[in-house]
C-alpha positions as CSV (number, residue, x, y, z in Angstrom):
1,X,-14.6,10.9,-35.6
2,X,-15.8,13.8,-36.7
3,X,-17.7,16.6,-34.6
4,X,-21.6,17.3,-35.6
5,X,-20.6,21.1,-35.6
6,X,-18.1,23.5,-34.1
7,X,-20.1,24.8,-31.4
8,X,-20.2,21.0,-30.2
9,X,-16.6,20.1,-29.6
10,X,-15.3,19.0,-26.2
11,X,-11.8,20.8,-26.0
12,X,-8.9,18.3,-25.2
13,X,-7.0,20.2,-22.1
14,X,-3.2,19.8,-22.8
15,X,-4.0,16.3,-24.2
16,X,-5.5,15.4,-20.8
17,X,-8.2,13.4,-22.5
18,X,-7.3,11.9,-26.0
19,X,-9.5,8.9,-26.4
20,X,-12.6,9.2,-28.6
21,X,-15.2,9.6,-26.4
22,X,-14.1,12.8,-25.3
23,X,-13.4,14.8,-29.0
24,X,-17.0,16.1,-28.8
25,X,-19.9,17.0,-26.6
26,X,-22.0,14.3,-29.3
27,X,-19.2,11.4,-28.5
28,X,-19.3,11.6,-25.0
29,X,-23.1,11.5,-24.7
30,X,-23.3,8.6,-26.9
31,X,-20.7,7.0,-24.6
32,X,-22.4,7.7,-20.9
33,X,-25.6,5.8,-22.5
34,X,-23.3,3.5,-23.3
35,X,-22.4,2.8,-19.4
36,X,-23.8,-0.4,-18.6
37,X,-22.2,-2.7,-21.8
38,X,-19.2,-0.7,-21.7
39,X,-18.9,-1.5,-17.5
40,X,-19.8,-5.1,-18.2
41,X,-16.7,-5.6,-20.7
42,X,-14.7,-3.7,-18.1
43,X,-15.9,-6.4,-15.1
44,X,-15.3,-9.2,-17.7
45,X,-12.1,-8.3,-19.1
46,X,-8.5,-9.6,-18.4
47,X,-5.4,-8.2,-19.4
48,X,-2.5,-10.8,-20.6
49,X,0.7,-11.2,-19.6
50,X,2.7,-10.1,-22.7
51,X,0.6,-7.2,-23.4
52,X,1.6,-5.1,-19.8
53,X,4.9,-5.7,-20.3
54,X,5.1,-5.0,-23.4
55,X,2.5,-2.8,-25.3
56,X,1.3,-1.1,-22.3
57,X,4.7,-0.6,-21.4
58,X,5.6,1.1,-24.4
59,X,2.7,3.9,-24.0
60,X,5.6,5.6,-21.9
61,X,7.5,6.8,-24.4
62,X,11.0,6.2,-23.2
63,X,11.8,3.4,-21.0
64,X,13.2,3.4,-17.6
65,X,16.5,2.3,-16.8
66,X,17.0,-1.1,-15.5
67,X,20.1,-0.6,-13.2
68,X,19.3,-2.1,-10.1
69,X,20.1,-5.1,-8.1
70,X,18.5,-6.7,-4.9
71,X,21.4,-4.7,-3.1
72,X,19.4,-1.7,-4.5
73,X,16.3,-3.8,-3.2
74,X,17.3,-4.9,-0.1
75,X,18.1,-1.9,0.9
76,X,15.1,0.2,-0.9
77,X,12.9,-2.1,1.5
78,X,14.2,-1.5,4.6
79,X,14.6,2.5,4.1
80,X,10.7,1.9,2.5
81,X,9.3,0.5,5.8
82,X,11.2,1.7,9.0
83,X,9.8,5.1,9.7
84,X,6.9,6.9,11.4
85,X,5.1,3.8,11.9
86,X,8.0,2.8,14.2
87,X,9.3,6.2,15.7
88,X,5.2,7.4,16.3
89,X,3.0,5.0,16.1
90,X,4.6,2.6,18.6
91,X,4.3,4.7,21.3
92,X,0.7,5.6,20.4
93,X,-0.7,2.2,20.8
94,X,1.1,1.1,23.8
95,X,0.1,3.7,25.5
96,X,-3.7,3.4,25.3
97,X,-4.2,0.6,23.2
98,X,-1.9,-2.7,23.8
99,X,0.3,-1.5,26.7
100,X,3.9,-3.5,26.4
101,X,1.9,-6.4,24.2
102,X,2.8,-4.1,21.5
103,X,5.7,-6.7,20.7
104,X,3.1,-9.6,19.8
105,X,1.0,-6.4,17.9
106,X,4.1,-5.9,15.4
107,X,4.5,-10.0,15.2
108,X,0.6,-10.2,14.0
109,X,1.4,-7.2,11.7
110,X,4.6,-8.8,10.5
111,X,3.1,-12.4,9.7
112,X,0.3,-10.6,7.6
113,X,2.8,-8.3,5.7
114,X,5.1,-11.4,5.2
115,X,2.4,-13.6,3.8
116,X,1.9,-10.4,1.6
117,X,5.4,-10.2,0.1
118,X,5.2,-13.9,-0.6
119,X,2.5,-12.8,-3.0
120,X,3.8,-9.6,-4.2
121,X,7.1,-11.7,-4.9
122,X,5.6,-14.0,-7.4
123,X,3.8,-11.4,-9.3
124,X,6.6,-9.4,-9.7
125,X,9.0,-11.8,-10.6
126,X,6.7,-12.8,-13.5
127,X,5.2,-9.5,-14.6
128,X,7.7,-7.1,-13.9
129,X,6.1,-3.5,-14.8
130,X,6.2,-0.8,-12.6
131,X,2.4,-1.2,-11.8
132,X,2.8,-3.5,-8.8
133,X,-0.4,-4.9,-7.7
134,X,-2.3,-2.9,-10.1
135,X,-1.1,-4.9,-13.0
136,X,-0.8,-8.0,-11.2
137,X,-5.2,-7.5,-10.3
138,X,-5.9,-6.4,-13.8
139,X,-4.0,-9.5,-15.2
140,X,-5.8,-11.9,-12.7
141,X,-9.4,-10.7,-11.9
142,X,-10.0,-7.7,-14.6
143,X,-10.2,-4.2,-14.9
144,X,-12.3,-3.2,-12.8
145,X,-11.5,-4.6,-9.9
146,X,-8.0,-3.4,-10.9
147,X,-9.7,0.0,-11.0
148,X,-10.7,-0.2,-7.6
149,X,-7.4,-1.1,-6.2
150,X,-5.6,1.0,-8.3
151,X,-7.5,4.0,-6.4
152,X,-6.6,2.8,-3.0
153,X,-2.9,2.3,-4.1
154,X,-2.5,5.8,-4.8
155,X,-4.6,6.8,-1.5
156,X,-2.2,4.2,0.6
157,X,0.5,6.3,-0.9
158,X,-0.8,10.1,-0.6
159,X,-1.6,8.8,3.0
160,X,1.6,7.4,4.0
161,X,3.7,10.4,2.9
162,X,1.4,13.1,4.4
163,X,1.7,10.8,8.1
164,X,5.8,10.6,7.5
165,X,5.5,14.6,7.0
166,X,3.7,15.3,9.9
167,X,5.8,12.9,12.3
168,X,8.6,14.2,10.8
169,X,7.6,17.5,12.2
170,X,7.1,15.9,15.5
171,X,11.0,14.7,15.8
172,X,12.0,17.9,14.2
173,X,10.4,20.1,17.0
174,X,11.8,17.1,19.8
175,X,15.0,18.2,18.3
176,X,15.1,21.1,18.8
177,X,13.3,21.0,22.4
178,X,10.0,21.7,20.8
179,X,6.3,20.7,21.2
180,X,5.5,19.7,17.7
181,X,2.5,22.3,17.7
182,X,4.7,25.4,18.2
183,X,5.6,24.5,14.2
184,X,2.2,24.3,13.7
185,X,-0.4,26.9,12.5
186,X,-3.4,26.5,14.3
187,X,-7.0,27.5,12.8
188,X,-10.2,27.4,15.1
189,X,-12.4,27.8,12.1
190,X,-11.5,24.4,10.9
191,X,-12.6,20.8,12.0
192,X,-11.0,19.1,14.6
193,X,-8.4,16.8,13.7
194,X,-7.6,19.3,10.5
195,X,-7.2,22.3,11.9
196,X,-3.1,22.0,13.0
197,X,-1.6,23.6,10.1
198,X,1.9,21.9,9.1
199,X,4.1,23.8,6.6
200,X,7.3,22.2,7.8
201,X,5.8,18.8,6.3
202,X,5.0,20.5,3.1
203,X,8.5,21.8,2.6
204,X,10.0,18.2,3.6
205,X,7.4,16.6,0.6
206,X,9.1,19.6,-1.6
207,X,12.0,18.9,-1.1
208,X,11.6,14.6,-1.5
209,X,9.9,15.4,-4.8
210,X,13.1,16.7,-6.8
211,X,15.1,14.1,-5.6
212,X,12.6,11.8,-6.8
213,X,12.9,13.5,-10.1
214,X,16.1,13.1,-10.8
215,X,17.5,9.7,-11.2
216,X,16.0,6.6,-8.9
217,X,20.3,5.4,-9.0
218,X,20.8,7.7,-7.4
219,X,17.9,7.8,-5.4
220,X,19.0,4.3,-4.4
221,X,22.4,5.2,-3.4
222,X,21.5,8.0,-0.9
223,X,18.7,5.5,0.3
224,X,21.3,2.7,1.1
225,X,24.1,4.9,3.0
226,X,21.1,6.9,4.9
227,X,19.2,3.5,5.4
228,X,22.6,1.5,7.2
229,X,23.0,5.0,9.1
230,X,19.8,4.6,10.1
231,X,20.7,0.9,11.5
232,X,23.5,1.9,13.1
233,X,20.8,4.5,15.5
234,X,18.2,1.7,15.7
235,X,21.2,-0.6,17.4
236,X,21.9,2.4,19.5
237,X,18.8,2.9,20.8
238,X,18.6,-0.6,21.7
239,X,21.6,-1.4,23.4
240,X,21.5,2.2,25.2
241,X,18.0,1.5,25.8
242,X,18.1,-1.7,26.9
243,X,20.7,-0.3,29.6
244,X,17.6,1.7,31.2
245,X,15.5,-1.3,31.2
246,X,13.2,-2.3,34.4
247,X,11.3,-5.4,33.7
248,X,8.6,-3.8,36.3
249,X,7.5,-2.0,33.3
250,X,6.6,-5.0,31.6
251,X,3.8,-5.4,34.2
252,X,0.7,-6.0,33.2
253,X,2.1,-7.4,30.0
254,X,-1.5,-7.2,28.3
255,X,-3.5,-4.5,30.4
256,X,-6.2,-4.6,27.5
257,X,-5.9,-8.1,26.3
258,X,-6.4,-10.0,23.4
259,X,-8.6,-7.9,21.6
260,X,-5.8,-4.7,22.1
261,X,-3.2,-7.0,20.9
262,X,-5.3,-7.0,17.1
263,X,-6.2,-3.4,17.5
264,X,-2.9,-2.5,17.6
265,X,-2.0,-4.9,15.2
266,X,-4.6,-3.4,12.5
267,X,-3.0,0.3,13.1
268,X,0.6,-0.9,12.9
269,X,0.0,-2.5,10.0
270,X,1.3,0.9,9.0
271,X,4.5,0.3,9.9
272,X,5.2,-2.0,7.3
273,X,3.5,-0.4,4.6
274,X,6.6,0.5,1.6
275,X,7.7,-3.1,0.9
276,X,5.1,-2.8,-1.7
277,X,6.9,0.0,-3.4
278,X,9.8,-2.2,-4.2
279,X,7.6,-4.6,-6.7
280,X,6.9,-1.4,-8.9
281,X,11.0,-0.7,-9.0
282,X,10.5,-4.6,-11.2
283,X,10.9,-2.8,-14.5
284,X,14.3,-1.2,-13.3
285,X,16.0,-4.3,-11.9
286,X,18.2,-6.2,-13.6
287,X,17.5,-9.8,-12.9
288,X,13.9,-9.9,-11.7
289,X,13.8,-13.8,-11.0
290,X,16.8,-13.8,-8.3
291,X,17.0,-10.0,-7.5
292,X,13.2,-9.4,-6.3
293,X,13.0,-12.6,-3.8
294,X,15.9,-12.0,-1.8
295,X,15.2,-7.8,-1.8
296,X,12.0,-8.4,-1.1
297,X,12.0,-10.8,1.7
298,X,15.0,-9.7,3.2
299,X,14.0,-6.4,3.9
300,X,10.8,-8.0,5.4
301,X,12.7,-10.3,7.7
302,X,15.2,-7.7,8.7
303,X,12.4,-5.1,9.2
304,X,10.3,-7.2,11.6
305,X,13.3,-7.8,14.1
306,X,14.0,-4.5,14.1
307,X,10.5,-3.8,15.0
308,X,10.3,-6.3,17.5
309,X,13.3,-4.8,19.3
310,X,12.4,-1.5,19.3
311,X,9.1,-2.4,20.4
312,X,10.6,-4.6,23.6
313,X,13.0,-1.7,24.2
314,X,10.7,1.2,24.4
315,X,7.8,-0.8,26.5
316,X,11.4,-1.8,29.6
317,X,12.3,1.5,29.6
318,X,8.8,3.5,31.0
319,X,5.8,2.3,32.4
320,X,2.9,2.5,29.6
321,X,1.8,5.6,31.0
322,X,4.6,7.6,31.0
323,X,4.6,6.7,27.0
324,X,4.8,10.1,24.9
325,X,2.6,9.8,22.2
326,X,4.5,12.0,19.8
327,X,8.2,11.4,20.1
328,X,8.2,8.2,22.3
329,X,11.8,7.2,22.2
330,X,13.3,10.5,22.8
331,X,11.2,11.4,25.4
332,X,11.9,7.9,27.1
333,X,15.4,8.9,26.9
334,X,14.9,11.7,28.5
335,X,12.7,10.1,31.4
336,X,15.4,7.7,32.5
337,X,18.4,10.2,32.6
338,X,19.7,10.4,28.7
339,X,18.9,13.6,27.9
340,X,21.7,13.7,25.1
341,X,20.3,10.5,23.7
342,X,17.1,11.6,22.6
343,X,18.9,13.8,19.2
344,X,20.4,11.0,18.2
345,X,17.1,9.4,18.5
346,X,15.8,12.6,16.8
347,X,18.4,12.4,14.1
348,X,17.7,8.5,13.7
349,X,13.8,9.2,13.2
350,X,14.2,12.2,10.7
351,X,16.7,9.9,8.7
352,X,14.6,7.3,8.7
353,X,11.3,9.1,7.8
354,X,13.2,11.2,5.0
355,X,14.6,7.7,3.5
356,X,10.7,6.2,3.6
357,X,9.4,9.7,2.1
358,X,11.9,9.2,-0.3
359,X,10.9,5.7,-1.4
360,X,7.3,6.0,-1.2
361,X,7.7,8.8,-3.7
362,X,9.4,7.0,-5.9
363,X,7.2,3.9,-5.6
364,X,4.0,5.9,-6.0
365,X,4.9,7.7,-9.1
366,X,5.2,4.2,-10.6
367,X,1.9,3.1,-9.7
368,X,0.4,6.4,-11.1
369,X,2.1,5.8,-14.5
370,X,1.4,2.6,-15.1
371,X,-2.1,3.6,-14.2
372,X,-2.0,6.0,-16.9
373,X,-0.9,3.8,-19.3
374,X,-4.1,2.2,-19.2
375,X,-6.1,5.7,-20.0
376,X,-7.5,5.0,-17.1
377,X,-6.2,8.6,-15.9
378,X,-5.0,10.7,-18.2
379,X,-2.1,9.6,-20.3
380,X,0.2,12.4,-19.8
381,X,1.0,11.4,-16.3
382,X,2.5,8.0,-18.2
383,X,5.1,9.9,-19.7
384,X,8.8,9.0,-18.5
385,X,11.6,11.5,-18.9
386,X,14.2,10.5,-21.9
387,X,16.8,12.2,-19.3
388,X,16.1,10.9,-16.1
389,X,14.6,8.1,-17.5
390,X,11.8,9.0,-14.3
391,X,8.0,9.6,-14.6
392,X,8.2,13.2,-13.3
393,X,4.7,14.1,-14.1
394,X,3.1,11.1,-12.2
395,X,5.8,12.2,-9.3
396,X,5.1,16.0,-9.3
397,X,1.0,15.4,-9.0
398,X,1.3,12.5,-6.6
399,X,3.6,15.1,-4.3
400,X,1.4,17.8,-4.4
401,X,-1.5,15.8,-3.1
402,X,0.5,14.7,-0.3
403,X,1.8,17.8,0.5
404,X,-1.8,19.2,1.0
405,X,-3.0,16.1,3.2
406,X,-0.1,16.3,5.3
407,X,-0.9,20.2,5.8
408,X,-4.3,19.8,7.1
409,X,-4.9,16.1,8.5
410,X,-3.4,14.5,12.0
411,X,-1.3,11.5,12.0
412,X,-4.1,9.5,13.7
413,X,-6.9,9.8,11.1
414,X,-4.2,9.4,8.8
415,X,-2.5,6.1,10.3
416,X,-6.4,4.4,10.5
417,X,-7.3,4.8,6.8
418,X,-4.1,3.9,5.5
419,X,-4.3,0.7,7.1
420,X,-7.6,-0.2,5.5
421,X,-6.8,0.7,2.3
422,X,-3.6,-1.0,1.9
423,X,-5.0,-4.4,4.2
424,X,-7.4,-4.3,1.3
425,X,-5.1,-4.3,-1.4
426,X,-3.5,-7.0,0.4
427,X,-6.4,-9.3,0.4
428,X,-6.9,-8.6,-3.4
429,X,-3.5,-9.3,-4.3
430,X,-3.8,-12.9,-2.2
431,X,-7.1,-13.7,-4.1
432,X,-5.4,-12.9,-7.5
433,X,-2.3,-15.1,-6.5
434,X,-5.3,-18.1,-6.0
435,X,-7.1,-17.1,-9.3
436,X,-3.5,-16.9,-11.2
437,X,-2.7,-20.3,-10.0
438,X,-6.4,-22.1,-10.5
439,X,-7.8,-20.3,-13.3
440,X,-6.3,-20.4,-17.4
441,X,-8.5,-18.9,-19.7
442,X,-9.4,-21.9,-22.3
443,X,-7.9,-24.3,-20.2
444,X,-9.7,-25.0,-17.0
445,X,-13.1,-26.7,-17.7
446,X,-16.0,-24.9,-16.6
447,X,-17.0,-27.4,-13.5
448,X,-13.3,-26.3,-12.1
449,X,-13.8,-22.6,-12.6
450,X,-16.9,-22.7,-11.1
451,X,-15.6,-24.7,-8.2
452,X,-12.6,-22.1,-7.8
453,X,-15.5,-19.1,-7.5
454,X,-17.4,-21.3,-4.7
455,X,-14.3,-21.8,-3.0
456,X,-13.1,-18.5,-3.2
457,X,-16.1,-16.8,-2.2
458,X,-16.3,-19.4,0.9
459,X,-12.7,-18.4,2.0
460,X,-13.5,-14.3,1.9
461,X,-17.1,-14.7,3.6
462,X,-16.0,-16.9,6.5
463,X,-12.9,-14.4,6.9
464,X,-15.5,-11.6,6.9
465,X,-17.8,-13.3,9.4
466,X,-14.7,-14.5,11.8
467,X,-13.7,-9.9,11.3
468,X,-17.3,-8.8,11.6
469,X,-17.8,-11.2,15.0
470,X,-14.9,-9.7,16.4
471,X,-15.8,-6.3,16.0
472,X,-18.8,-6.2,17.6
473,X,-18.4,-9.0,20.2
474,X,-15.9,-8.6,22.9
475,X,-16.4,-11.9,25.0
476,X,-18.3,-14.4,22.5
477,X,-16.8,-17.4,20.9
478,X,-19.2,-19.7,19.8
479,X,-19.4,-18.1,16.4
480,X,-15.2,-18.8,15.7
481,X,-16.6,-22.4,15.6
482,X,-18.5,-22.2,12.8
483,X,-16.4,-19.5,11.0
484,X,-12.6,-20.6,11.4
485,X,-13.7,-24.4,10.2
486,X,-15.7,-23.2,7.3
487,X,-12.8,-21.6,6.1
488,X,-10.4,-23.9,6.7
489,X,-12.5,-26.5,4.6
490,X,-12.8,-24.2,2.4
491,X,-8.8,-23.6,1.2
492,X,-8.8,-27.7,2.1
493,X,-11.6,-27.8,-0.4
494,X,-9.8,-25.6,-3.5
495,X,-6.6,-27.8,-2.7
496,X,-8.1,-31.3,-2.8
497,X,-11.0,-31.0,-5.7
498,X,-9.3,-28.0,-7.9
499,X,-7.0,-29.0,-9.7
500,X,-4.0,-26.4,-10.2
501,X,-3.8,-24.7,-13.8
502,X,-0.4,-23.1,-13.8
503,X,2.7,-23.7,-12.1
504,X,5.0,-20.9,-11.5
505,X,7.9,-20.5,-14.2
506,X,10.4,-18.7,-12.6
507,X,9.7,-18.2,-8.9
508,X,6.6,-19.5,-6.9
509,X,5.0,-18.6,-3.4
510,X,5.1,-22.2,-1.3
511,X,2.0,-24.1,0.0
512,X,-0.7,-23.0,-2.2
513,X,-3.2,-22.4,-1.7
514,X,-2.9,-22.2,2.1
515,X,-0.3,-19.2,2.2
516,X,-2.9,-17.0,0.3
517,X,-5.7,-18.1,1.9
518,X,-4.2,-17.3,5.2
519,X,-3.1,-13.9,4.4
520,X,-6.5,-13.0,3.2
521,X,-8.0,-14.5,6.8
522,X,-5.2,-12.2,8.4
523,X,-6.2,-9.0,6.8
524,X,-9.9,-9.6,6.5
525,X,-9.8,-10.0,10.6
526,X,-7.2,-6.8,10.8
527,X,-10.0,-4.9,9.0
528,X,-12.1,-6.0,11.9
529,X,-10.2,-4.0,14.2
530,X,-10.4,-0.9,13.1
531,X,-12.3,1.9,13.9
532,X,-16.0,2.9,12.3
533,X,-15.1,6.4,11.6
534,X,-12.4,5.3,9.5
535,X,-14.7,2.7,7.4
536,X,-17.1,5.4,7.0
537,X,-14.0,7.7,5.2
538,X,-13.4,4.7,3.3
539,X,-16.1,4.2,2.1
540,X,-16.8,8.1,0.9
541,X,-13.2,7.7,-1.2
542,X,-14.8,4.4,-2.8
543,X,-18.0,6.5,-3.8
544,X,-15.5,9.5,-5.3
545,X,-13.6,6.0,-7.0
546,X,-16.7,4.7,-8.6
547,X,-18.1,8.5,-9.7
548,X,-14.9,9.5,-11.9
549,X,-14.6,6.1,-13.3
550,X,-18.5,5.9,-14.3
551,X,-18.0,9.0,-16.1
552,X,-14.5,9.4,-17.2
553,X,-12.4,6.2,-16.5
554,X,-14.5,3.6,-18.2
555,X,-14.8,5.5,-21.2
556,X,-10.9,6.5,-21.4
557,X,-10.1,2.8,-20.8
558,X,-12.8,1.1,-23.1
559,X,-11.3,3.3,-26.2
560,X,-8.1,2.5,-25.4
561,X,-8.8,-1.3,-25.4
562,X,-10.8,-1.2,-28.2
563,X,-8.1,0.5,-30.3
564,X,-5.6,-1.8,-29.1
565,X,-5.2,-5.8,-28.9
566,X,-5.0,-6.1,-25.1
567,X,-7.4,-7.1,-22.7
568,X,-9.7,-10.4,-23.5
569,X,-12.9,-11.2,-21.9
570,X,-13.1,-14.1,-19.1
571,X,-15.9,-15.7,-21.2
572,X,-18.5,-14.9,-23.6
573,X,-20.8,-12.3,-22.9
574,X,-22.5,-9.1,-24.2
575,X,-19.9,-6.5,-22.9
576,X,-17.9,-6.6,-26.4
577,X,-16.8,-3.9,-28.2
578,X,-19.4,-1.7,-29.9
C-alpha cells in the first residue's frame, strides 16, 4: 500500500513490524477503527492442523533439528521439574502453611499436573510444533483465546526462571555458610518484597542463556548426566535423612487441616511446573507418537515419587517449626548433627536448579517463536539460527526479562503468580482437549455443538463455584452439594448425549471426557486457594495482555491471516476479512 505522503509514514524498526497496518500513520488509523470486526474474526477463528505444522512452521526460516528421543525426553522432564520448587518451597509451606501434610499437598499437586500431561500428551503427539499449548488453544478454541494464553505462557516462564535464580542464590550463600541476603543488595527506597537486589541470579540467567543458544543436543546431554547426578543427591538425602528421622515430628500430622493441605497444594503446584516445556521440544523429536508418551509421563511419574520422598524426609527429620524457610534441607542437616551433609545438599539443589534454568530456557524460547510466527509479536523473534538450528532471538529477549524479575522480586510473590498463571493454562488446555474431541468443523450438527457449549460451560462454572466457596468459607459445606453434583452431571451429560467427533489417530488421553473434566475441577479449585494479592497482579498482567493486543497484536495477526490461507472461522459471521 502506498503512503498518502512522506511526512505520514510509520517507520518499520529493524523489521519489528512488517504487516500492513503498520507501513503508515494512515494504515494504522484505518486499522484501530477497524477494532471491533477485526477482534470478532480473531474470537471466531481456528487455526488447522496442517497449517501450524506446516506453513506457520516455515515462517522460521530454517528448521530446527529433530534429533531427540524420549531418552532426551525423559530425562529433559525430570531436570525441567525438580528444582526450587522442591529445594525452597517445601520448606516454606510446611512451616506455616500445611505442617508435615505437605506429603498429601505434593500428591494433590501431582494428580492435577498428571491429568495435565495426559492432555499435553495428545496434543503434542498430533501437532508437534514447538508452540505447546499455544498451538494446541489456537487450533481448538481460536486465536484469541490463544492470545490470552500465549501471554501467561511466557509469564509462567519469565516467572519460573527469575524464582530458580533467586533460590539458587539461597543454596549458593548455604554453601558457602551464608545468609542468602549478604549476596544481596538491599534498597530502602524500594517496595517491600522488591527491594532485595540479586545480581548473583542475574549472572546464573547469563550464563543459562548461551548454553541455551548453542545447540538444544547438547543442551540435552549436559541436562541428562547433571539430571542422574542430581538423583543420585536426592537418594542421598533420603536415605541419610531418613537415618535422622523421629516420627515425633510427624505430630500433629495436619496442624492447619484440610484447607492447608490445598493451600499448599495451589503454591506447589510450582514444583511441577517444566513438564510443559518438553511438548514444545515436539518439533525436535524424532518419533513424536512413541517418543513424547513415555518422556512425558515418565518424567511425571518419576518426579512425583521423588517429591513425595523428599517431602516425608524433610517433615521426620525436624519439628515444623524448626523448618528453614530458605534452605530447608541443609539446614535440617545441620540441626540433627550432619553438618557435612548439607553441601552436598547445597551441591544437589544448585544442580538441580541450574538443570531446570536450563530447560525452561530452552522451552520458553520455543513458545516465544512460535508465538511470533503468528505476527502476533513481532516476527524477528521467529527466526531460528541455520547454525544452531536454535531460536536465539526469542532466547536472548525471554532471558533478559527474567534476569530483571529475578533481580528485583522475592521468591514468594514470585511462586503465587506463577501458579495461577500456569493452573490457568492448564484448565485451557483440558477444555481444548474436550472441544478437540467433540467439536469438527462441518461435521458436528449444530444441536451437538450447542450441547458441547452448555456442557462445557456447566463443567467450568460449577468448578468455579465449588473454588469460589472454598475461598471464602472455611467451615461450610452445604454449597459442595449442589456444586460437585452439577458438575459431575455435567461431564456425565457431554459423555452420554454428545456424541464424540474425532477419535485420536496416533495416541489418545483415556476416559474422555472424565480425565479433562477432572483436571479442569482440580485446577479451578487450586485457583481457589490462592492468595488475593496475587489475583489482583494477575489480573493487572491480563489488562497490559489485552492493551498491546487491541492495539498492536490484533492488527499484526489479522494481516498476517489475511495474506495467508490459515485460520478458518468457527461459523459464519461478520468478522471476515475486509
Amino acid at each position: 500500500m502506498e503512503n498518502s505522503n512522506g511526512d505520514d509514514t510509520l517507520k518499520k524498526h529493524h523489521g519489528l513490524f512488517p504487516e500492513e497496518s503498520f507501513q503508515s500513520w494512515s494504515n494504522y488509523s484505518k486499522s484501530v477503527r477497524q477494532t471491533g470486526p477485526r477482534l470478532l474474526n480473531r474470537i471466531t477463528s481456528r487455526s488447522e492442523e496442517q497449517h501450524e505444522l506446516n506453513e506457520v512452521r516455515a515462517r522460521s526460516g530454517s528448521e530446527m533439528k529433530k534429533n531427540l528421543t524420549w531418552w532426551d525426553l525423559s530425562w529433559f522432564g525430570i531436570g525441567a521439574t525438580i528444582g526450587a520448587g522442591i529445594f525452597v518451597l517445601t520448606g516454606q509451606e510446611a512451616r506455616a502453611v500445611v505442617g508435615p501434610a505437605v506429603v498429601l499437598s505434593y500428591v494433590v499437586s501431582g494428580i492435577s499436573a498428571m491429568l495435565s500431561v495426559f492432555c499435553y500428551t495428545e496434543f503434542a503427539v498430533e501437532i508437534p510444533v514447538a508452540g505447546g499449548s499455544f498451538a494446541y488453544l489456537r487450533v481448538e478454541l481460536g486465536d484469541f483465546v490463544a492470545y490470552i494464553a500465549a501471554g501467561n505462557i511466557l509469564l509462567e516462564y519469565v516467572i519460573t526462571g527469575a524464582a530458580l535464580a533467586r533460590a539458587w542464590t539461597s543454596y549458593f550463600a548455604t554453601l558457602l555458610n551464608h545468609h542468602p541476603n549478604d549476596f544481596r543488595i538491599h534498597v530502602t527506597s524500594l517496595a517491600e518484597d522488591y527491594n532485595q537486589l540479586d545480581p548473583i541470579a542475574v549472572g546464573v540467567v547469563t550464563i543459562i542463556c548461551i548454553f541455551a543458544m548453542l545447540s538444544t543436543k547438547g543442551t540435552s546431554r549436559f541436562n541428562y548426566v547433571a539430571s542422574i547426578i542430581h538423583i543420585v543427591v536426592i537418594i542421598f538425602i533420603a536415605v541419610a535423612g531418613l537415618s535422622k528421622a523421629n516420627t515425633a515430628n510427624y505430630r500433629p500430622f495436619m496442624p492447619y487441616g484440610v484447607r492447608g493441605i490445598f493451600s499448599a497444594s495451589a503454591v506447589l503446584f510450582f514444583a511441577y511446573v517444566g513438564f510443559d516445556a518438553v511438548s514444545t521440544m515436539a518439533e525436535e523429536t524424532k518419533n513424536p507418537t512413541r517418543d513424547i508418551p513415555i518422556g512425558l509421563i515418565g518424567a511425571m511419574s518419576v518426579t512425583t515419587f521423588l517429591y513425595c520422598l523428599l517431602a516425608v524426609t524433610l517433615c521426620l527429620m525436624q519439628p515444623r517449626e524448626n523448618i528453614d524457610p530458605d534452605a530447608p534441607f541443609s539446614a535440617a542437616f545441620q540441626g540433627t548433627g550432619l553438618d557435612w551433609a548439607k553441601y552436598v545438599v547445597a551441591f544437589g539443589a544448585l544442580k538441580g536448579m541450574t538443570t531446570v534454568l536450563l530447560v525452561s530456557a530452552v522451552g520458553q524460547a520455543r513458545y516465544l517463536t512460535h508465538i511470533a510466527r503468528t505476527h502476533m509479536v513481532p516476527p524477528w523473534l521467529a527466526n531460528v539460527h541455520p547454525r544452531t538450528g536454535t531460536p536465539i532471538n526469542a532466547t536472548v529477549v525471554m532471558l533478559v526479562a527474567t534476569a530483571i524479575i529475578a533481580f528485583f522480586t522475592e521468591l514468594n510473590i514470585l511462586s503465587n503468580l506463577l501458579s495461577i498463571s500456569t493452573l490457568f493454562i492448564f484448565m485451557l488446555v483440558a477444555v481444548a482437549l474436550i472441544v478437540r474431541r467433540y467439536y469438527v468443523q462441518g461435521e458436528t450438527s449444530n444441536t451437538d455443538r450447542i450441547k458441547l457449549i452448555v456442557f462445557i460451560l456447566l463443567i467450568l462454572a460449577s468448578s468455579i463455584a465449588t473454588a469460589t466457596f472454598w475461598a471464602v468459607d472455611s467451615t461450610g459445606w452445604i454449597a459442595y452439594v449442589i456444586t460437585l453434583p452439577i458438575w459431575f452431571l455435567s461431564t456425565l451429560g457431554l459423555w452420554l448425549f454428545v456424541p464424540m467427533a474425532r477419535k485420536p489417530k496416533l495416541w489418545g488421553v483415556p476416559l474422555v471426557p472424565w480425565l479433562p473434566s477432572v483436571s479442569m475441577l482440580i485446577n479451578i479449585f487450586l485457583l481457589g486457594s490462592i492468595d488475593s494479592k496475587s489475583f489482583m497482579r494477575f489480573g493487572i498482567w491480563t489488562i497490559v495482555l489485552l492493551v498491546y493486543y487491541l492495539f498492536i497484536g490484533l492488527h499484526a495477526s489479522y494481516d498476517t491471516a489475511k495474506t495467508e490461507s490459515g485460520p478458518t472461522k468457527i461459523e459464519e459471521g461478520n468478522g471476515g476479512y475486509n
